[in-house]
N, C-alpha and C positions, 0 to 999 in steps of 0.2 A: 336811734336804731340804725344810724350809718352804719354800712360793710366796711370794719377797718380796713380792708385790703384794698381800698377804692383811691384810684391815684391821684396823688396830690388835686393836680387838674378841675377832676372834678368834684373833690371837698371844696376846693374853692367856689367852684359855682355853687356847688349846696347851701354852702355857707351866707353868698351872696344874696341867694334866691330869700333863704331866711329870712336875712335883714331887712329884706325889701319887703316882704311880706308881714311883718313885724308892726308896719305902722298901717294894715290892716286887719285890726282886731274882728273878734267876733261880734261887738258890736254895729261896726260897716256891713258886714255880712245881714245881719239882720234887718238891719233896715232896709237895705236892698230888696230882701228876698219880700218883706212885707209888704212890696208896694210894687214885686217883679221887676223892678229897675235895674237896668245897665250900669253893671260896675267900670265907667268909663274912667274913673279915678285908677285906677286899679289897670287896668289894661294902658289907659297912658304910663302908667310908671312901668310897666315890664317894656314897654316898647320904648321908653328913653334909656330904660337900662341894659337895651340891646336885645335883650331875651329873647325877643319875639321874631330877631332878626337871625337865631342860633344859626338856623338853617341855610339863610341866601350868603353865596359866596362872599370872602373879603373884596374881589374885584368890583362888587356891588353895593359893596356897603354892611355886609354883615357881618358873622361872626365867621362863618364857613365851619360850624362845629359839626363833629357827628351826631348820628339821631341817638345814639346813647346818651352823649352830654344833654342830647334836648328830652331825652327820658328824664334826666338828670331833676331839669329844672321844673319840667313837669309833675312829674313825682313829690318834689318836696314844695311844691304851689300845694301839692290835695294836703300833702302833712300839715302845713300848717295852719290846717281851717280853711286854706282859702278854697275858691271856685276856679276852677283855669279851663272850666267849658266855657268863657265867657272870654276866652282869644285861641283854644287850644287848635283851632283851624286852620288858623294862617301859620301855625307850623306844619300842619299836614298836607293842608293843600297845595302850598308852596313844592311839593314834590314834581306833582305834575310839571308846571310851570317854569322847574329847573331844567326838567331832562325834558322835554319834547318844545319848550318855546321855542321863538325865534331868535336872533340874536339882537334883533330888533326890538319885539316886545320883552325879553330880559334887559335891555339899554334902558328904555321907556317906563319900564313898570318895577322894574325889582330893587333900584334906590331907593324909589319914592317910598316905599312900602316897607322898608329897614328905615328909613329917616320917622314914620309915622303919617307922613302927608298923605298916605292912603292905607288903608285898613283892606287886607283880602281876607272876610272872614267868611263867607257863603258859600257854601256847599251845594248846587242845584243837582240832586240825584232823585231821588226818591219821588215816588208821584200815588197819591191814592190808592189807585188801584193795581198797582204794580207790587210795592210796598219794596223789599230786597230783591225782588225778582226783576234786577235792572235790564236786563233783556227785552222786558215787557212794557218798558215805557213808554209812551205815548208824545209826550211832546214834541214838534216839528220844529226843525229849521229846514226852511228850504232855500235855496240862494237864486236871487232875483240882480244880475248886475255884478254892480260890487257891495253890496248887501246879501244878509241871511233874513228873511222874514221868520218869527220867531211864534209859536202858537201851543198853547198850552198851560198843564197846571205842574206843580212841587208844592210840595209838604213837609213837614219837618227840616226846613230851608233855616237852623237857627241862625241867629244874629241878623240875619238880612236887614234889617232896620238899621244897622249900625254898621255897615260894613258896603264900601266903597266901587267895589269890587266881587263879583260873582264866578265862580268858577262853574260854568254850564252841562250839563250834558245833554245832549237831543240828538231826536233821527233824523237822520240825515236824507236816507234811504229806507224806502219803507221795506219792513221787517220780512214782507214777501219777496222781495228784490234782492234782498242782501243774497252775495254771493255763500254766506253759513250765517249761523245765527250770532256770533258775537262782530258780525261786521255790520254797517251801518249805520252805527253810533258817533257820533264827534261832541269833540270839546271845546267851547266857546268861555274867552275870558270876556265879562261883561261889565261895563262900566254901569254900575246899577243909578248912580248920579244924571246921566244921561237919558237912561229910561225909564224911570219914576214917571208914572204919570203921561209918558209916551205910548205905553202900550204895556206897560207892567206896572200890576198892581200889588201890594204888601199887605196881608191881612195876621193880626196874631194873634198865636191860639196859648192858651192860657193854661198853663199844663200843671202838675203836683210843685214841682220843681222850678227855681226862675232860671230857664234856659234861654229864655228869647228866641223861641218858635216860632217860624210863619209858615204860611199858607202864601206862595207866590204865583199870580197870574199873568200869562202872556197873552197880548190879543192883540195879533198880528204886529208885535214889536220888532223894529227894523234896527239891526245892528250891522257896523260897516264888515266886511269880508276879509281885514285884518284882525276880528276878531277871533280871528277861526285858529285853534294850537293844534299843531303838527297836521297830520295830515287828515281830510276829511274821511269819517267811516271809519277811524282807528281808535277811535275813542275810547272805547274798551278796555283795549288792552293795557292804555295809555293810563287808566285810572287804578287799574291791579295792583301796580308799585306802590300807589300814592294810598291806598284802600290798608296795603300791608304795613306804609308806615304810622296811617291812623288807627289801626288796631294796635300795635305795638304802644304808640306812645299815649292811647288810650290805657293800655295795660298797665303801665308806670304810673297812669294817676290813681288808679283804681290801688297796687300798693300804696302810694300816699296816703288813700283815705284807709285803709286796713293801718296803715302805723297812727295813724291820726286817732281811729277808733280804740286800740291797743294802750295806745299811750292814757287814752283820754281814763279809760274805763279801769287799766293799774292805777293809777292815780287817785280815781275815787274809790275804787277796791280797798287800798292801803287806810283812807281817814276813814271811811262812813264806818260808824259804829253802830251797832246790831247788838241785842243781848248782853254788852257788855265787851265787843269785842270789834276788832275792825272784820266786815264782811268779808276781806280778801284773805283772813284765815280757813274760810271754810273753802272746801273740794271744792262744793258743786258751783263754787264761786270762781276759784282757780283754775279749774281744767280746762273752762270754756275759754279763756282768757288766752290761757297755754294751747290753744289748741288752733284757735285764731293765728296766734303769733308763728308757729307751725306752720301752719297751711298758708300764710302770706310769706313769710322765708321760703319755702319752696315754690309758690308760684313766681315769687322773685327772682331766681335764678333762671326761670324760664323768659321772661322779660329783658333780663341782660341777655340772654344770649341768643334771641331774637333780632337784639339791635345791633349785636354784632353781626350776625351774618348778614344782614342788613348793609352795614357798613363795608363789610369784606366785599360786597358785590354778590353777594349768591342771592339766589330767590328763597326768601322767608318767611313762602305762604303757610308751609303748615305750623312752623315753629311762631310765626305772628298771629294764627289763629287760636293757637293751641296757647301763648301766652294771653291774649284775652280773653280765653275763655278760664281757666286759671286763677287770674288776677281779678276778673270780676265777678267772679266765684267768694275765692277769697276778699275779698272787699264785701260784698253782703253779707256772708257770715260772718265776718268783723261787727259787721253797723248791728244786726239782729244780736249779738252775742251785749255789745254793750249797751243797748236800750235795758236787754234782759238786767245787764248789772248796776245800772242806775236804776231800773225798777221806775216807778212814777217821776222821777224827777226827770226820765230818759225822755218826756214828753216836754217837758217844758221848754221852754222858747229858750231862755238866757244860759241852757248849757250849750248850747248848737247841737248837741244830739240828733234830735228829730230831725233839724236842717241836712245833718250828712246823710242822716239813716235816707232821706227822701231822695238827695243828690244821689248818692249809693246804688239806688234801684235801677236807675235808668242801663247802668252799662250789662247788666246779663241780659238787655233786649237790642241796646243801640250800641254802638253802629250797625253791627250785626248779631242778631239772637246765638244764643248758646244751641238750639239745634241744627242752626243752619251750617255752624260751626263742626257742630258732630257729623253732619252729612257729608262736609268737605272733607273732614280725616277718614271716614269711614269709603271713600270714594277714591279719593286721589293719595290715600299713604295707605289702606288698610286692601286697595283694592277690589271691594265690594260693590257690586253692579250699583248706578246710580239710581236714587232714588225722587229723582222728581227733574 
């Protein structure tokens, strides 16, 4: 289902990604997911094959590709069965870290992490009681020295177990001090190696799906004051770029698993024989199929040209909301549409079926829910008084 019109460029990374992924069948997938194991095979080979380094400049050691190319390989990670929430972070996060580090911790950190010698796959946003309402979080750094003393909780912090490196968010300033409300937030790069067991604990929660979810706690863990990216209190605004390219390149995978489901489901459509007849003769077989394939061709064009503007330098908050919400639209009604046309075998373990249809559900809530999404168009492009 490649865009013939897709330039040389990036057929070849498609093609690449293929291959690479080719000698992870769907039955590595399963045994993983059976036991919630870390596809560490799997993510070593995207990060020796550069993949994972699309994003960190060649001065660095990486690819210096655009976030389209890295939608690219993203994208064709979900086609082909596989999982690529299980590195898809240290492409996204790696934003932050580009534009606001230092020149110093980009020296320090951003080889190491194209070479593989360090994994940045943590995300520390999200907290309890907060949930998307990052304004509202609670966790503290406060700086004592040349130290930040660190206090608090995060949730849905995936990979943390496996991942080297943390990208932080805390208050800095408490929320009654802040000069407005999106001020007093900073971002802390965290050596999670270092603080295991110093003042941060890793708990994991066990969720439908093997995402490798935790639960991370700070109690009073002391990180040095070069930890600290860009400027203290800006934190914010500092992670809105990096927010818009993990929804975009979120969006890309979610069409990979709609072409993934497509493909799967024409394919049994065409042999399973029914009455004498292959199923995929009848309508109420086909439409669904066709309608799918539809509705992820047009959220697809919405995805390319997200990460273009992306890439041109403009801000592509609503065009990167409005592609994941889109794309993981269309990706669930993919995965629903072919459980419906495998019928009982759609459960069974050895098509991977159920496995996508399960991976599938996660993105019309995370990173960001489909209404929190509709409040942001209906506020900031539709002009309609805010609503929370």
């Amino acid at each position: 289902m490649m865009d013939t019109r897709e330039t040389e460029d990036l057929a070849a990374i498609r093609a690449a990604v293929r291959s690479l992924c080719a000698n992870f069948p769907g039955e590595y997938w399963r045994a993983k997911d059976a036991v919630r194991a870390y596809p560490a095979e799997f993510v070593d080979a995207l990060t020796r094959a550069g993949f994972l380094a699309a994003l960190i400049p060649a001065e660095h050691g990486g690819s210096g590709l655009s976030l389209e190319a890295a939608c690219v390989i993203m994208e064709e990670i979900q086609a082909c069965g596989c999982n690529g929430s299980s590195a898809h972070a240290q492409m996204y996060i790696m934003n932050t870290l580009l534009r606001y580090g230092s020149p110093e911790q980009k020296a320090h950190y951003l080889p190491r992490i194209a070479s593989g010698e360090l994994r940045l796959q943590a995300f520390g946003v999200s907290e309890p009681t907060s949930g998307t309402d990052t304004l509202s979080l609670k966790t503290r750094a406060v700086r004592k020295g040349d130290s930040y003393i660190v206090s608090g909780q995060k949730i849905w912090t995936s990979r943390a177990e496996h991942s080297d490196l943390m990208l932080l968010l805390a208050r800095t300033t408490p929320r009654e001090e802040a000069s407005s409300r999106t001020e007093g937030l900073s971002i802390f790069l965290v050596d999670m190696r270092a603080a295991l067991g110093k003042g941060m604990t890793i708990k994991p929660i066990r969720t439908m799906m093997n995402h490798s979810s935790c639960e991370v706690f700070f109690d009073d863990l002391e990180i040095p004051a070069s930890s600290l990216v860009g400027e203290e209190g800006k934190g914010f605004r500092y992670i809105l770029s990096g927010m818009n390219a993990e929804r975009i390149l979120i969006a890309a995978e979610c069409i990979g698993d709609a072409k993934w489901f497509i493909e799967k489901a024409t394919g049994y459509a065409r042999e399973r024989q029914v009455f004498g007849r292959p199923i995929g003769q009848n309508q109420g077989v086909q439409f669904p199929i066709a309608r799918a394939y539809a509705q992820m061709r047009a959220a697809e064009l919405m995805v390319h040209h997200a990460a273009r503007v992306y890439d041109e330098g403009g801000n592509p908050g609503a065009e990167a909301n409005m592609a994941k919400l889109l794309a993981s639209e269309a990706s669930w009604a993919a995965a629903d549409m072919c459980v419906q046309t495998f019928g009982g075998f759609g459960f069974a373990e050895e098509y991977d079926v159920e496995r996508k249809f399960r991976e599938a559900r996660l993105y019309t809530v995370a990173p960001i829910s489909t209404n929190l999404i509709l409040s942001y168009l209906a506020e900031h492009v539709l002009g309609l008084p805010r609503s929370y």
